[in-house]
C-alpha positions as semicolon CSV with decimal commas, in nm:
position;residue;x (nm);y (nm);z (nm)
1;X;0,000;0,000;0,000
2;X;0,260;0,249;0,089
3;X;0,448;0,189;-0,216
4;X;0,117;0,249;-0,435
5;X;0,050;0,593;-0,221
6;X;0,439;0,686;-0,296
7;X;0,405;0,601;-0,673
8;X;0,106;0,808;-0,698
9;X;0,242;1,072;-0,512
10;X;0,576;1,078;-0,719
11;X;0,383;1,088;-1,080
12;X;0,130;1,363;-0,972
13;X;0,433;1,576;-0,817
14;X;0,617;1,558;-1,166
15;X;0,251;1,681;-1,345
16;X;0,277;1,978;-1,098
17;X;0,659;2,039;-1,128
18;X;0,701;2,001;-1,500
19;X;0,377;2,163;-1,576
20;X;0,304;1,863;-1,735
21;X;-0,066;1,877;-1,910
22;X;-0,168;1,505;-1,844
23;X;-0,163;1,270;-1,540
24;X;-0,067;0,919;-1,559
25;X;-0,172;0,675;-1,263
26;X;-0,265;0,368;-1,425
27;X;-0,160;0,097;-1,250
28;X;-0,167;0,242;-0,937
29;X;-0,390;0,006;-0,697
30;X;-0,618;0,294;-0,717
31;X;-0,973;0,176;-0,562
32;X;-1,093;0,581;-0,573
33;X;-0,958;0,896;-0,700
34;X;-0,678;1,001;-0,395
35;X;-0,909;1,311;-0,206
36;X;-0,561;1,456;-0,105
37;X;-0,453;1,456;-0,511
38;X;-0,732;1,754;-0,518
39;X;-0,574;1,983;-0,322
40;X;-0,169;1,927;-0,464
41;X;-0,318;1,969;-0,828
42;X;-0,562;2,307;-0,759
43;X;-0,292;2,527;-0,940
44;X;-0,282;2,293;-1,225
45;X;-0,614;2,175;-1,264
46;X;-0,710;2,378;-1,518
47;X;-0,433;2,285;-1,750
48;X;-0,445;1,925;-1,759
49;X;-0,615;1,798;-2,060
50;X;-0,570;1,402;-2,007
51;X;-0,612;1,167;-1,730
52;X;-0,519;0,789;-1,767
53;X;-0,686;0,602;-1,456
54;X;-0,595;0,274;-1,651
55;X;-0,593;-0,048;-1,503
56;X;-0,656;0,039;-1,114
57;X;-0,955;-0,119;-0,892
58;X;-1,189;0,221;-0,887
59;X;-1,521;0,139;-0,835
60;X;-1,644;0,467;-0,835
61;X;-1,517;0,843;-0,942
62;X;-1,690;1,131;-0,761
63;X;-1,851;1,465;-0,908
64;X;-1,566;1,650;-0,724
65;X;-1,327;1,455;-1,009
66;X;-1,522;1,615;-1,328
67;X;-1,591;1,952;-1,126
68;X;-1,232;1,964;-1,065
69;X;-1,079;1,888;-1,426
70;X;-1,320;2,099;-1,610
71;X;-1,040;2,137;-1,921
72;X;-1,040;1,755;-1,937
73;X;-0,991;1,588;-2,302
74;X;-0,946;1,280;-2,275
75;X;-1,031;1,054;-1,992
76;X;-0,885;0,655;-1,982
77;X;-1,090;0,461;-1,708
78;X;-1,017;0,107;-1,878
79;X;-0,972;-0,168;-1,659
80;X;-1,145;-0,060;-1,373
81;X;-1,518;-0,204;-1,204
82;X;-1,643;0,132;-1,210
83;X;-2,062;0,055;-1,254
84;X;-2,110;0,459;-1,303
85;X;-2,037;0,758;-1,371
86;X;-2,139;1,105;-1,168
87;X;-2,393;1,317;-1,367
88;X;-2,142;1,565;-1,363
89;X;-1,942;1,360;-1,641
90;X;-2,226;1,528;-1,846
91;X;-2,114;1,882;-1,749
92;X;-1,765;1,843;-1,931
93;X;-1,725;2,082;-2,213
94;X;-1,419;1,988;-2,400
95;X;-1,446;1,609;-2,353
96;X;-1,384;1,436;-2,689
97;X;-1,242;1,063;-2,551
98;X;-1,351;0,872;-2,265
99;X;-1,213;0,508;-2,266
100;X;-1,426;0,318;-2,042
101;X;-1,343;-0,061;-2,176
102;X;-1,350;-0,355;-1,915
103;X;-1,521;-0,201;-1,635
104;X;-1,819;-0,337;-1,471
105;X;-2,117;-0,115;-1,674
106;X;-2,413;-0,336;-1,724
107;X;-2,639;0,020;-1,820
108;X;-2,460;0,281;-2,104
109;X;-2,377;0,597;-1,911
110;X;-2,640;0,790;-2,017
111;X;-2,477;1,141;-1,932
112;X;-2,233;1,126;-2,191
113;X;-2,494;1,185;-2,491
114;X;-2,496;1,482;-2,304
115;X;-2,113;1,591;-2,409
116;X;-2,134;1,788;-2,706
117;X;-1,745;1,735;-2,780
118;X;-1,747;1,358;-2,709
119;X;-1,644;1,235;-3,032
120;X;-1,494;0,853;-2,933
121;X;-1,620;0,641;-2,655
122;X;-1,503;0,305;-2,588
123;X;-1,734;0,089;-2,393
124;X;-1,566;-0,260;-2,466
125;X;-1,568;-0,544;-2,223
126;X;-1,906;-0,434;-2,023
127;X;-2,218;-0,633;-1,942
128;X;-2,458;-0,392;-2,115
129;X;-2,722;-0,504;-2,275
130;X;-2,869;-0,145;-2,408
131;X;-2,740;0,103;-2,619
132;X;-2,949;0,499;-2,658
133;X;-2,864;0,488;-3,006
134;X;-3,107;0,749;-3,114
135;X;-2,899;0,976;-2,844
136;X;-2,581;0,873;-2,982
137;X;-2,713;0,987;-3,331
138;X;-2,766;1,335;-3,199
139;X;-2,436;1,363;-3,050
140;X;-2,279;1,645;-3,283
141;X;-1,893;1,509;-3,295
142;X;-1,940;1,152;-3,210
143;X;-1,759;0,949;-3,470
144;X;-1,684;0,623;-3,331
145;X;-1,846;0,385;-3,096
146;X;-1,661;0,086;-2,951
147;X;-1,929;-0,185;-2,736
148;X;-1,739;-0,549;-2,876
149;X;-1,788;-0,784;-2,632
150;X;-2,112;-0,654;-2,444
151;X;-2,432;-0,878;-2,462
152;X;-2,581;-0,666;-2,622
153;X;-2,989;-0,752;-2,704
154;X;-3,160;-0,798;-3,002
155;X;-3,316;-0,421;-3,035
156;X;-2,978;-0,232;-2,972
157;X;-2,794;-0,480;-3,237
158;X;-3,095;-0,451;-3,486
159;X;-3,053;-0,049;-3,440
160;X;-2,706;-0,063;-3,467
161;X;-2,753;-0,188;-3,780
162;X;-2,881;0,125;-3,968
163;X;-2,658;0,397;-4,082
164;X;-2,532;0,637;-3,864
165;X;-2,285;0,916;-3,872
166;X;-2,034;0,766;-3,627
167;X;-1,835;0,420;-3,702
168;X;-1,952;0,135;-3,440
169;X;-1,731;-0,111;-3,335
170;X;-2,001;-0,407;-3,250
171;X;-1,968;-0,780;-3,222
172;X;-2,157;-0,824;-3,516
173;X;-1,914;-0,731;-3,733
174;X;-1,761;-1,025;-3,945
C-alpha cells in the first residue's frame, strides 16, 4: 500500500513540477480517486487535458473529479469495475475521448450523450445489454463507438444496424 500511495504521489508531483498537461496513474492500486490529489493539483487543474486512470480497482469516481478537471480531453478509465459515472461527467465541455473498456457497466452511461465534444467512446468489455442509439445519433462530434464484447440484445444490435454518422465497433461485425 505504501508503495502504491508513494508512486502516486511521485507521478502527480512531476505533473505539478514540469507543468506537465496530463496525469498518468494507471496501474496504481487505485480503488478511488486520492481526495488529497485535489488539493496538490488546484494550481494545475485547469491545464491538464488528459487523465489515464488505466488499469486500477476504482469502483467509483466522484462529481468532485469532473468539477475539478473541467479542461479535461481525454479521460482513460479502462480496466477498472467502475458501474457509473457522476452526472457531472455530463457537465464536461471539451471532452472528446472517454475510454471506459472492461469495467463493470451493465447500463450505457447515459450522461455522456450529453457531451457535445465527445467524439470517441469506448465501452468494450461491459455487461450492457442497451445502447441509446437514437442519443448517440444526436451527438454532434461523435464518430466512433466501440461496445465489442457486451451482450448486447436484439433491439440495440438490430438499431445498430442502420446507418449512422459515427463508425460502431459491434460484435456483429464479421
Amino acid at each position: 500500500m505504501a508503495e502504491a500511495v508513494a508512486n502516486v504521489a511521485r507521478r502527480i508531483n512531476a505533473t505539478v513540477e514540469e507543468g506537465k498537461d496530463s496525469l498518468d496513474l494507471s496501474n496504481c492500486k487505485l480503488i478511488s480517486f486520492p481526495d488529497g490529489v485535489f488539493k496538490v493539483l488546484r494550481s494545475v487543474s485547469e491545464n491538464i487535458r488528459v487523465i489515464t486512470l488505466a488499469d486500477n480497482e476504482m469502483k467509483a469516481l466522484s462529481s468532485k473529479f469532473f468539477t475539478t478537471f473541467t479542461q479535461l480531453r481525454e479521460l482513460d478509465l479502462r480496466g477498472n469495475v467502475l458501474t457509473k459515472l457522476p452526472d457531472a461527467v455530463g457537465e464536461m465541455e471539451h471532452l472528446t475521448c472517454i475510454n471506459l473498456a472492461n469495467n463493470s457497466f451493465s447500463i450505457f452511461p447515459d450522461k455522456l450523450t450529453e457531451i457535445a465534444t465527445l467524439e470517441r467512446i469506448n465501452l468494450e468489455g461491459n455487461s450492457i445489454t442497451e445502447i441509446p442509439v437514437e442519443k448517440l445519433s444526436n451527438m454532434p462530434a461523435l464518430k466512433w463507438l466501440n461496445v465489442k464484447s457486451n451482450p448486447l440484445d436484439s433491439n440495440t444490435l438490430c438499431a445498430l444496424q442502420s446507418p449512422h454518422n459515427f463508425d460502431i465497433m459491434s460484435t456483429t461485425e464479421s
